[in-house]
N, C-alpha and C positions, 0 to 999 in steps of 0.2 A: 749317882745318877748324873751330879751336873759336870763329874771328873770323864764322862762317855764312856763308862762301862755298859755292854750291852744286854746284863742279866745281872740278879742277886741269889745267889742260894740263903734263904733266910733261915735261924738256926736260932736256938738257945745254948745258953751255957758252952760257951768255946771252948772253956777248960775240958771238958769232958769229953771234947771232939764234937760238939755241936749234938742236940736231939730237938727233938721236935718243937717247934717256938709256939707259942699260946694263939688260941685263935684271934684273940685282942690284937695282940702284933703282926697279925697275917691280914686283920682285915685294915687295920693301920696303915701298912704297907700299903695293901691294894691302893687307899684313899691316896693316897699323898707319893708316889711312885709313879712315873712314866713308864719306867721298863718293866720287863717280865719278870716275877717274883714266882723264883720255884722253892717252895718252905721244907725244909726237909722233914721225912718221917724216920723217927727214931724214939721211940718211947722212953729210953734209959741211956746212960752209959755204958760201959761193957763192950762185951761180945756182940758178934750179931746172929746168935741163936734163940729165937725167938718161938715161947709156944702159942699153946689158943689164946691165953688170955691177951696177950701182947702184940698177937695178929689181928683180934678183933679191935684191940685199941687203933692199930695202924689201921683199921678197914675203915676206922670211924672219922677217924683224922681225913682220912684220905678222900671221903666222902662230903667232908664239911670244906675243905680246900676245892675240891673241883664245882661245890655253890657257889662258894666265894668268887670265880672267877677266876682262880688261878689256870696260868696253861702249863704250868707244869710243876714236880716233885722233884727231891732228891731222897734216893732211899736205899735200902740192898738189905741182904739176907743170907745167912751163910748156914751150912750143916756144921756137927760135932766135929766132923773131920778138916772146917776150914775150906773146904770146895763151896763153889757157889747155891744155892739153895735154890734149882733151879723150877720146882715144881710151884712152890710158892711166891719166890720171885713173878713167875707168870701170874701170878691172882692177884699180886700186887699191881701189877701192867693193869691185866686186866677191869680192876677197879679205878684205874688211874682214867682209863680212857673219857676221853678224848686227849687229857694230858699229857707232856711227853713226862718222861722216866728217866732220871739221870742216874744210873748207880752208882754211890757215892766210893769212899775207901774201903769200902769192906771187900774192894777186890783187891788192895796192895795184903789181903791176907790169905790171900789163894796161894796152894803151893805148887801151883801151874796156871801163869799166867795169859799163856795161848790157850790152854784146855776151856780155862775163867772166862777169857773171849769168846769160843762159840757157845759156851753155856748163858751167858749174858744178850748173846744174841736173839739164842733159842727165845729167851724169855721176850723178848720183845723193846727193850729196852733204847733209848734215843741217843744216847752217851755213855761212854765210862771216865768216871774224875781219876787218875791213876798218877800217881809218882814212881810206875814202874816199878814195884814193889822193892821199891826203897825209902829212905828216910825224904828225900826230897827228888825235885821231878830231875835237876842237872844230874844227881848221882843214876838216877833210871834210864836214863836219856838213848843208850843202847837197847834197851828193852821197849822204849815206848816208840823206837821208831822199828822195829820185827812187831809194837802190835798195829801201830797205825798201818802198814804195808799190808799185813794178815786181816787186816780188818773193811781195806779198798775204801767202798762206798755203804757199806752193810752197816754202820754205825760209826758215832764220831769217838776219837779218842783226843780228851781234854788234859792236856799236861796238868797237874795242880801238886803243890805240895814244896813250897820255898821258891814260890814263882816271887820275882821280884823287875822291876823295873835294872838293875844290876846286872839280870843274868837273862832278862827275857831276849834280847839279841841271837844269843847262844845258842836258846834253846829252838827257836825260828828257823834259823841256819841247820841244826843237827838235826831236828825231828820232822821241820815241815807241818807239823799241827795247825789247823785252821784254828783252835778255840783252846783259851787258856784258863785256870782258875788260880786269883789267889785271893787271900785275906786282905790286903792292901795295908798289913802293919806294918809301919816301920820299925817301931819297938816297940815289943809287946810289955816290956817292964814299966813302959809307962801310958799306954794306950792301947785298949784292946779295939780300938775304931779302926775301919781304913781310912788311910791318911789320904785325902785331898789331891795333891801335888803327885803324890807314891802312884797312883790310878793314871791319870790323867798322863804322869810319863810313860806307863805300860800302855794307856791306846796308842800313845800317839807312837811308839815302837812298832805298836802291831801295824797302824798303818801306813808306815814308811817303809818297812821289810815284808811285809809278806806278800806274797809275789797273786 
């Protein structure tokens, strides 16, 4: 907050790619947070195929967050086949509202990442967090600027995935992305926090370069 990040995606368990964070920690955050905390919903680790029981948990989650005051989620939902789960996604929106909807990585596992765009669209959704379904957002970097283009004003696309104060110049300059995500670790072997200083040099790149 005090490094001028303008959001948090709050989350449990990083190891596991982050799931859902306890309402303790969300209503914690709320207290003691200036900026916008969007908690992500994710009931497990894993895949993102999810049935009744595990949608009703996300309904409930999602229901106790938009009390809380949160203005928004991170979330996603994928069919057997790895395409976007775009029926349910929508109910996901749709219980979210008035909240925005950020769908999280569960699209760098689409095996069409333009098709995954107007399906994430369809659903209503305010962002996609993507490394251009690759390992990190530099190695997508080709792909995340064919979806930012394909995407105009219809929703935002957020670089995220080995974003670092090191490479975020690069990726400003290649993609043109208004909004970025990263962890803000600098080594994760020995701190799973973001680092202070690590933030603080990514705003202040974002606001000397981005035009």
């Amino acid at each position: 907050m005090h490094a001028g990040a303008g959001r948090i995606e709050l989350c449990s368990s990083p190891a596991d790619g982050g799931v859902t964070p306890s309402h303790g920690l969300v209503s914690y955050s709320l207290q003691n947070i200036s900026i916008p905390v969007f908690p992500m919903v994710r009931p497990r680790g894993g895949n993102f195929v999810y049935d009744t029981h595990e949608l009703d948990i996300m309904k409930q989650d999602i229901l106790v967050f938009k009390q809380m005051g949160c203005v928004g989620i991170a979330t996603g939902i994928q069919l057997t086949d790895s395409s976007i789960d775009t029926e349910n996604l929508k109910r996901l929106v749709e219980w979210a509202y008035p909240m925005q909807v950020t769908c999280h990585k569960v699209f760098d596992r689409t095996p069409d990442a333009f098709q995954a765009l107007e399906d994430v669209i369809q659903s209503g959704c305010s962002r996609i967090l993507t490394s251009g379904l690759h390992k990190t957002a530099t190695d997508g970097a080709a792909t995340l600027i064919t979806l930012i283009e394909q995407a105009g004003d219809r929703i935002v696309i957020m670089p995220g995935g080995g974003v670092r104060s090191s490479n975020l110049k690069t990726l400003i300059d290649s993609t043109g992305a208004k909004e970025y995500h990263s962890s803000g670790i600098v080594n994760i072997n020995i701190s799973q926090y973001a680092n202070h200083e690590e933030v603080h040099s990514m705003v202040s790149t974002l606001h000397k370069y981005q035009s």
